[in-house]
C-alpha positions in Angstrom: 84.3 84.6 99.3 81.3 86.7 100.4 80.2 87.6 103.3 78.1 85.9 106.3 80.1 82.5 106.4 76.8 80.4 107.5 76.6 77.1 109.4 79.1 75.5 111.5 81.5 77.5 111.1 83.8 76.3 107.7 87.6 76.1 108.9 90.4 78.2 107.1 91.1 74.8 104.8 87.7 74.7 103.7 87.6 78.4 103.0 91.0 77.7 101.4 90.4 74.3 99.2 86.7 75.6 98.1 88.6 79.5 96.8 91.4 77.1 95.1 88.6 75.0 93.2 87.0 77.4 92.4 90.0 79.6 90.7 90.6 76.1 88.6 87.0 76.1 87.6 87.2 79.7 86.5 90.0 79.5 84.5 89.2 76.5 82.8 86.0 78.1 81.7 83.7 75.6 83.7 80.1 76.5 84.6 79.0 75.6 88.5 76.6 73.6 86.4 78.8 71.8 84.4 81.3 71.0 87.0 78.0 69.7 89.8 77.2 66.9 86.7 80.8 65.8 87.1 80.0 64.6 90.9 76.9 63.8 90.8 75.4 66.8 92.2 74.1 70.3 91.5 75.1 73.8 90.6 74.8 74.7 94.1 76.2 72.3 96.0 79.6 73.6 93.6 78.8 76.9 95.0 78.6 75.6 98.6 82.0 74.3 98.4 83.7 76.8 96.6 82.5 79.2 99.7 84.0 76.5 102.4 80.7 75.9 103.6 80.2 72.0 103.7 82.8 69.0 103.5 84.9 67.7 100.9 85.0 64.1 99.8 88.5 63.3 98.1 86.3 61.9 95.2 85.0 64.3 94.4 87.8 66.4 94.5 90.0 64.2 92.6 87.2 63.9 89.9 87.2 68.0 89.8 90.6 68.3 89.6 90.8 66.0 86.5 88.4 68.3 84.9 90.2 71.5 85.2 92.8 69.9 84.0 95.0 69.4 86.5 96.9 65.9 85.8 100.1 66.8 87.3 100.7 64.6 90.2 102.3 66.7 92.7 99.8 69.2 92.1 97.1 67.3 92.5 98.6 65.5 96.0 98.9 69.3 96.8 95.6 69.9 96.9 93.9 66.1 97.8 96.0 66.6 101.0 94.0 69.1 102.4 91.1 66.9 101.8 92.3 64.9 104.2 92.1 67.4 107.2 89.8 70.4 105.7 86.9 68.8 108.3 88.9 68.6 111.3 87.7 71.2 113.8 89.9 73.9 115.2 90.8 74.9 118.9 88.6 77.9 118.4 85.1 75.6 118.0 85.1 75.3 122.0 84.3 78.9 122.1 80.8 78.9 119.5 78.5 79.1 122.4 80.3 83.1 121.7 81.6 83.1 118.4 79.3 84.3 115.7 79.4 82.4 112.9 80.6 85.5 110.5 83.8 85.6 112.9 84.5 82.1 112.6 85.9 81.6 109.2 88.2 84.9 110.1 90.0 83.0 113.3 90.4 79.9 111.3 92.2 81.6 108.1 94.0 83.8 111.1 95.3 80.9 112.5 96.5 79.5 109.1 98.3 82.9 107.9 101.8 83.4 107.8 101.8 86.7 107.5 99.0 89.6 108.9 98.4 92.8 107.9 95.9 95.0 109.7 94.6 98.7 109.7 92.4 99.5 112.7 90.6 103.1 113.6 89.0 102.1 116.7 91.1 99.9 119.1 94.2 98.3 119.9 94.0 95.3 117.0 92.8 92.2 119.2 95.9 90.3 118.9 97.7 92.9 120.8 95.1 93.5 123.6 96.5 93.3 126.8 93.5 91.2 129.3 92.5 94.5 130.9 91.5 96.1 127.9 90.0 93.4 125.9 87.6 93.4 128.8 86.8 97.0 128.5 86.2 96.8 124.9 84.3 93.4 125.2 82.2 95.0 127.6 81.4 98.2 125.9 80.2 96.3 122.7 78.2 93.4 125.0 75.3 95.9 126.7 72.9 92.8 128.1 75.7 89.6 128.5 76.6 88.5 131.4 80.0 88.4 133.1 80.7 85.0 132.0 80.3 85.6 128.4 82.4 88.5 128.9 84.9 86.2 130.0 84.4 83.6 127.6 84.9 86.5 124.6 88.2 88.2 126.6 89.8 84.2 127.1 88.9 83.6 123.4 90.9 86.8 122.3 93.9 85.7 124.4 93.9 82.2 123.2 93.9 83.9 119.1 97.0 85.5 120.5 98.8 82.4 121.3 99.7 81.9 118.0 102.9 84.3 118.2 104.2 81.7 121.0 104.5 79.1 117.8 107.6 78.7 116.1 105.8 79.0 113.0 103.8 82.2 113.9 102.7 84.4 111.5 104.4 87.7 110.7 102.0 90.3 112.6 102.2 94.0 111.0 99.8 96.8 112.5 99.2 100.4 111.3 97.0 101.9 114.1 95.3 105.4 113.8 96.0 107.3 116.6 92.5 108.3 117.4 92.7 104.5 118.8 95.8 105.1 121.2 94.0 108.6 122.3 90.7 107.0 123.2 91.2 105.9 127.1 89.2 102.6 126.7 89.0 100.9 130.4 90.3 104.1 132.2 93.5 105.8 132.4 95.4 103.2 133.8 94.4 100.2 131.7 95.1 102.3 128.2 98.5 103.3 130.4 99.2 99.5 130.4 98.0 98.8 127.5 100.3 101.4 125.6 103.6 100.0 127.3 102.4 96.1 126.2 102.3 97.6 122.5 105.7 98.7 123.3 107.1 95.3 124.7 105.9 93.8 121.9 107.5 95.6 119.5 110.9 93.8 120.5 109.3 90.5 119.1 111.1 90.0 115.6 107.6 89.2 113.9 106.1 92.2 115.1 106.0 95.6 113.7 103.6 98.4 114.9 103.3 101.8 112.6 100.7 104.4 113.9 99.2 106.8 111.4 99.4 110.0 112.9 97.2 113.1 113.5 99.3 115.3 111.8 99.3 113.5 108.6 96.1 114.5 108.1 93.6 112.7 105.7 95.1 109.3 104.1 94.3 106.2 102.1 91.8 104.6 104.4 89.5 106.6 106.0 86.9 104.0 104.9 87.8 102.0 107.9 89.8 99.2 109.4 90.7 96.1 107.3 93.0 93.2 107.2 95.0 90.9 104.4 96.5 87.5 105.1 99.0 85.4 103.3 99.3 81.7 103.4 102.1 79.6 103.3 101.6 77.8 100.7 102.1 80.7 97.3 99.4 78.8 95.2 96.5 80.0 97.6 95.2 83.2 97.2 95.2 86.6 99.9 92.4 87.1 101.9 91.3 90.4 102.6 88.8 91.1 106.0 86.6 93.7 106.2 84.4 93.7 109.5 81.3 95.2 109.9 78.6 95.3 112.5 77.2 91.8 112.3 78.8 90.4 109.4 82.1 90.4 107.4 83.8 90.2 104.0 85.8 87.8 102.8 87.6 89.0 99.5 89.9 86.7 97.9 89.2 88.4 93.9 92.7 89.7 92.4 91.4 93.5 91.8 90.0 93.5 95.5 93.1 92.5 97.3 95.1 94.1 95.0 93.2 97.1 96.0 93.5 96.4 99.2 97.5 96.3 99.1 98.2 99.3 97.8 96.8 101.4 100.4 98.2 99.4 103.1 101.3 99.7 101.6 100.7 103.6 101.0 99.8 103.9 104.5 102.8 101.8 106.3 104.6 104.4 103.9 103.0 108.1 105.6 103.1 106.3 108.8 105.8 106.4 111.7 108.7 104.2 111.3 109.6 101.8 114.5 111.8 104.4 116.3 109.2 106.9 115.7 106.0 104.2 116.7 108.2 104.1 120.4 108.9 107.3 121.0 104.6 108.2 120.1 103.5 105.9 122.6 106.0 106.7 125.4 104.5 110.5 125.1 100.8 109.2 124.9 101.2 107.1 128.1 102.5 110.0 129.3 99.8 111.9 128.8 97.2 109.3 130.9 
């Protein structure tokens, strides 16, 4: 996956089924070239799919599976499935008119996780933005919007965070640097709120929030705030997520989430445990 996902926005299946073809391709040794002859089509329209970024016919498909050598049936109906529904637009595609098309990809594979992973430096991680200060740090980053975009990009970040209401939710788990906690975006009494919500939430099972702290001094990340999501289903790959300004990265590559891994494990290691997480943010609301 690279970045810039470009068009109308590929859903998480897409970005899913097109990384899944093309690990099969790969390891059968199979050009792009090779594998476009098969349906009837060209080098890059293989590359297009394998990057989620246009529909999937089952044909085609099924004749690509049968050239990687996939002849097992339940493997096969494994993937053909997600043929079937790989098109289908999400909830999020009401919102384009203020989602850019980098971000898309990112809600869609969110939304299909079971279990997120996130390091942020900046702010509260979007998913546990209490209203008050998404609209501070929607506004801060939006010089020249109006107020109804504004509210269109604040509802679109409380409609992502839905997802923990489902009984299949993903597994959330945050290490925030403190800088984040410290910084009093919206005013004191917004970050005041928004420091007891990160508490509440901490009593939901599928939640866990570590904060790196000052005193640690430097650690594994100081390159900035990424995030790795697993899937349900083992036979698709990790994604990692790496934001930048106006564009993203979408690393799926065995080395790079690999990489990724172990210093989000080293850093949920050096960082406080839950007890510890509570007891930081009771005395940094305090301090507002």
């Amino acid at each position: 996956m690279t970045q810039n996902q470009p068009g109308s926005g590929p859903t998480a299946l897409r970005i899913l089924l097109g990384s899944q073809l093309r690990k099969l391709r790969e390891a059968k040794n199979v050009t792009r070239e090779e594998a476009g002859h098969l349906i009837r089509g060209s080098e890059s329209k293989i590359s297009r799919m394998e990057l989620g970024r246009v529909g999937f016919k089952e044909r085609d498909v099924a004749d690509l599976l049968t050239l990687y050598g996939v002849v097992d049936h339940q493997a096969r109906s494994a993937v053909l499935d997600l043929v079937a529904t790989a098109n289908e637009p999400g909830w999020w595609h009401r919102f384009n008119d203020v989602l850019p098309t980098w971000f898309q990809a990112y809600v869609g594979l969110e939304e299909a996780a079971a279990r997120i992973r996130t390091y942020e430096v900046q702010f509260v991680p979007g998913l546990l933005q209490t209203k008050e200060y998404a609209r501070a740090v929607v506004t801060a980053g939006s010089a020249g919007i109006g107020a109804e975009e504004i509210a269109r990009r604040v509802d679109l970040r409380l409609e992502r965070q839905r997802m923990f209401d489902r009984p299949d939710g993903p597994v959330f788990w945050a290490v925030i640097d403190e800088a984040a906690l410290r910084r009093p975006i919206g005013g004191t009494e917004v970050m005041r709120a928004q420091l007891e919500h990160l508490i509440d939430l901490m009593r939901q099972p599928s939640i866990t929030i570590q904060i790196m702290p000052f005193s640690f001094g430097g650690h594994p990340s100081e390159g900035g705030a990424f995030s790795i999501l697993r899937f349900p289903d083992t036979d698709l790959p990790d994604v990692v997520y790496v934001e930048q300004l106006a564009s993203a990265l979408y690393l799926d590559k065995r080395e790079d989430v690999d990489r990724y891994t172990e210093v989000m494990e080293r850093l949920c290691a050096v960082s406080t445990t839950p007890d510890e997480t509570i007891e930081l943010l009771r005395a940094i609301a305090d301090e507002f």
